[in-house]
N, C-alpha and C positions, 0 to 999 in steps of 0.2 A: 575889865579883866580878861574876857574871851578875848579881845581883838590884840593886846599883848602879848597873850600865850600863843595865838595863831601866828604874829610878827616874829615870837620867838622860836617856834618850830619852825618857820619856812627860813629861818636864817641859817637855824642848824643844817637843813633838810639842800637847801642851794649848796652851804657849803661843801656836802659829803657828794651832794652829786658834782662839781666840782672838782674834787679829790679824789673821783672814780672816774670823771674823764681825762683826767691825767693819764690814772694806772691803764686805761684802756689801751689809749693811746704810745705809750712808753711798750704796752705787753705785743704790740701788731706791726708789719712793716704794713704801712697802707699807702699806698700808691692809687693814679686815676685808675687802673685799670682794678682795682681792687671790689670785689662784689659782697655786699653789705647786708644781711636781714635782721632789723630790726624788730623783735618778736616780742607782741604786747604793746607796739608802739605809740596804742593812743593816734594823736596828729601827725607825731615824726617830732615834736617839738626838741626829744630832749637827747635824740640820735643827735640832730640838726646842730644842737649845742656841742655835742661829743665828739662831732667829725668839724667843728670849725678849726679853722687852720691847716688843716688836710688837704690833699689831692684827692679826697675821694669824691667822684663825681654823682652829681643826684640822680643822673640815668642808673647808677649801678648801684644807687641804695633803694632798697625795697623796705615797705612800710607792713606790716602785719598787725591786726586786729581785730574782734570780732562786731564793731561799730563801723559798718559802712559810709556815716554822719562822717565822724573824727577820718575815716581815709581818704575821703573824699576833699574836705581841708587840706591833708600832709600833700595833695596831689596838687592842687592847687598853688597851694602858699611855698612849695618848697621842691617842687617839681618830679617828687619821689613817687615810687612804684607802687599802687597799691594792691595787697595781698587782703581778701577777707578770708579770715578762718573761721571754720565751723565750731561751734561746742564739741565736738572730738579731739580738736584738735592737730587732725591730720593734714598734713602742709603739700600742695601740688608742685612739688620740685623731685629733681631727681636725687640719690645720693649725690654730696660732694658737689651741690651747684654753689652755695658761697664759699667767698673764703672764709668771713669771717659769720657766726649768729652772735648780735646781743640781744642781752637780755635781762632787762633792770626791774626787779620787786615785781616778777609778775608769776612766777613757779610758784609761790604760797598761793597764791589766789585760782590753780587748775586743783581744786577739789571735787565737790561734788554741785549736781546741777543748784542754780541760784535761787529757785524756789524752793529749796529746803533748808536752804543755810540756816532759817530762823527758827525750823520745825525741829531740823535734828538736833540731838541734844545727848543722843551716846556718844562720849569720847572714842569710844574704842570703834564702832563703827566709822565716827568721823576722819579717824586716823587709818584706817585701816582703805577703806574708801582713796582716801583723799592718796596716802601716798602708793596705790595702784597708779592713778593718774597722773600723778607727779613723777610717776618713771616711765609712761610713756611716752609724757612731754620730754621729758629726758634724752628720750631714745630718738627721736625725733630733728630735737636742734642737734645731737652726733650724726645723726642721720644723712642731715643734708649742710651740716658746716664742718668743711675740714678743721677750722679753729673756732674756739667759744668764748663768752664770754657773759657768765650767768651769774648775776646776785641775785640777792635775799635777803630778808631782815632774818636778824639768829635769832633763836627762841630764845636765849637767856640771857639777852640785854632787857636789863629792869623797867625799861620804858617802851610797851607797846608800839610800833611804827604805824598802824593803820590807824589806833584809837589816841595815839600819845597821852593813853592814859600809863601812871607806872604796877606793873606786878598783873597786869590785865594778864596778857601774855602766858601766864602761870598758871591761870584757872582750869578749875575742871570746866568741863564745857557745857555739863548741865550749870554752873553758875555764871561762867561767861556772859551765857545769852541774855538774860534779866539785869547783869550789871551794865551790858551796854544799852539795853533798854530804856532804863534809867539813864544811862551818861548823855543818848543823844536828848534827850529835852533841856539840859543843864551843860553841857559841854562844848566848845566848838567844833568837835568833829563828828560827822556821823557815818560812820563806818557798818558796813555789812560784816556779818561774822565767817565768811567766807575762805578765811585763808587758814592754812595749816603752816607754822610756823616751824622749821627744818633746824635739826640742831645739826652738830659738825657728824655729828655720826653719820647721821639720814642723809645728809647732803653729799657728803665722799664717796657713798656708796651708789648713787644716782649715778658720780660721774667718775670711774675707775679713771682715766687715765688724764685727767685734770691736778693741776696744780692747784689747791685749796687755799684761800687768801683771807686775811680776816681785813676787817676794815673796826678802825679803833676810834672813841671818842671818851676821852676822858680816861686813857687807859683801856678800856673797857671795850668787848669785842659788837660792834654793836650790828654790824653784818658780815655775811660771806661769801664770798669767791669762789666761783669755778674758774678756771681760767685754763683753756690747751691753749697752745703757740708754739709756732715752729719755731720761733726765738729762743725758745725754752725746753730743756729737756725732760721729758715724762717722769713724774714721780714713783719711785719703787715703794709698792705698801707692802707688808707682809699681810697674806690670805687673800689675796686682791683674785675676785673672779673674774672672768672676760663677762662681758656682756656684749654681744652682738648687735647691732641693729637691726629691724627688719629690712630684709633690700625690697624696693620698690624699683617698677618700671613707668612708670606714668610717660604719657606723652610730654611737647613740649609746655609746659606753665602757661596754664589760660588765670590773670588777673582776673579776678569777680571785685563786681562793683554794685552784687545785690543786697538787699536790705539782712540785715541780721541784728539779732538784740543789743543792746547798748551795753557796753563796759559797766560791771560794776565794781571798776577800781577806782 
């Protein structure tokens, strides 16, 4: 029965990625000269898929991570730029160095450090914590990409994305942590409780002048979209505040290729 369910989520799981590199690709004029950060990237595997059929060249896509292992692969196997980030998450580029940042299911998972995931257990701390950090990342890919391109699993699709358990997602967080305790000796997935799940409110408010997109499966919104593009004209919200980025001066981008803790995505 696991090895069906897990057949059956990766088929759903290729499909949407699939379906989001379409819309990527439809939302960006991308040409060879076009400069690419892939943020969260893992190896680059699924940039690599995203940008196939493109002029964009692998000298001008950069790989970001915080697993020196997995960049050190994307650099290898795919000829891309590797970037290691710190648990801060602050990025050595200047404002406005790409054109474009993506950025695929990895803004739930900048919450709070990984050795507490399984200790803390207040909702309100966790959230409160988690989307501090989740707007500095924020501020961060506007920072340094004149256009974006940022999902997310939505909170209130009835099938968890990290656990593919359904109504997980909905817990209180002191009950979360014991239900997945239990699901990983019995279930095929085993997921860190890690991530802070963004409904459309928290996420629009990240990114004021993004175009907000849902992505549907069975009707049903099952993630979300940031999307800016010079292709597309800025969204008017009413109450919309500015939020500035910090401006940074840093030198020119030194690549590290030193060891850092392994992904727990």
């Amino acid at each position: 029965m696991a090895a069906h369910l897990r057949q059956l989520f990766d088929r759903i799981s290729a499909r949407a990625r699939e379906q989001r590199a379409r819309l990527f690709r439809d939302a960006f004029t991308l040409t060879a000269e076009t400069r690419i950060l892939d943020l969260g990237s893992e190896w680059g595997g699924n940039i690599h898929a995203v940008l196939a059929g493109t002029p964009v060249r692998p000298e001008h896509t950069f790989i970001a991570d915080i697993s020196s292992g997995l960049l050190e692969r994307g650099r290898k196997q795919f000829g891309y730029n590797p970037v290691l980030v710190q648990q801060d998450g602050k990025l050595p580029f200047p404002d406005g160095y790409f054109d474009v940042v993506y950025c695929n299911s990895v803004i739930e998972h900048v919450t709070v450090p990984k050795d507490e995931v399984w200790s803390l257990r207040s909702g309100k701390e966790f959230r409160e914590r988690s989307l501090k950090h989740q707007r500095e990342f924020a501020r961060e890919i506007q920072r340094v990409g004149r256009q974006f391109f940022v999902q997310t699993p939505y909170r209130w699709f009835f099938i968890e994305a990290h656990s593919w358990l359904p109504f997980v997602g909905w817990l209180p967080r002191r009950v979360l942590i014991p239900v997945l305790k239990v699901a990983r000796t019995v279930w095929p997935t085993r997921t860190h409780p890690d991530w802070y799940l963004l409904n459309k409110r928290e996420f629009e408010s990240l990114f004021d002048d993004a175009e907000i997109r849902a992505e549907k499966w069975l009707g049903l919104t099952k993630s979300i979209m940031a999307v800016k593009s010079e292709k597309t004209p800025r969204p008017l919200r009413l109450a919309a505040t500015s939020r500035m980025p910090e401006r940074y001066s840093p030198e020119t981008p030194v690549l590290q290729t030193t060891t850092s803790p392994e992904s727990s995505r």
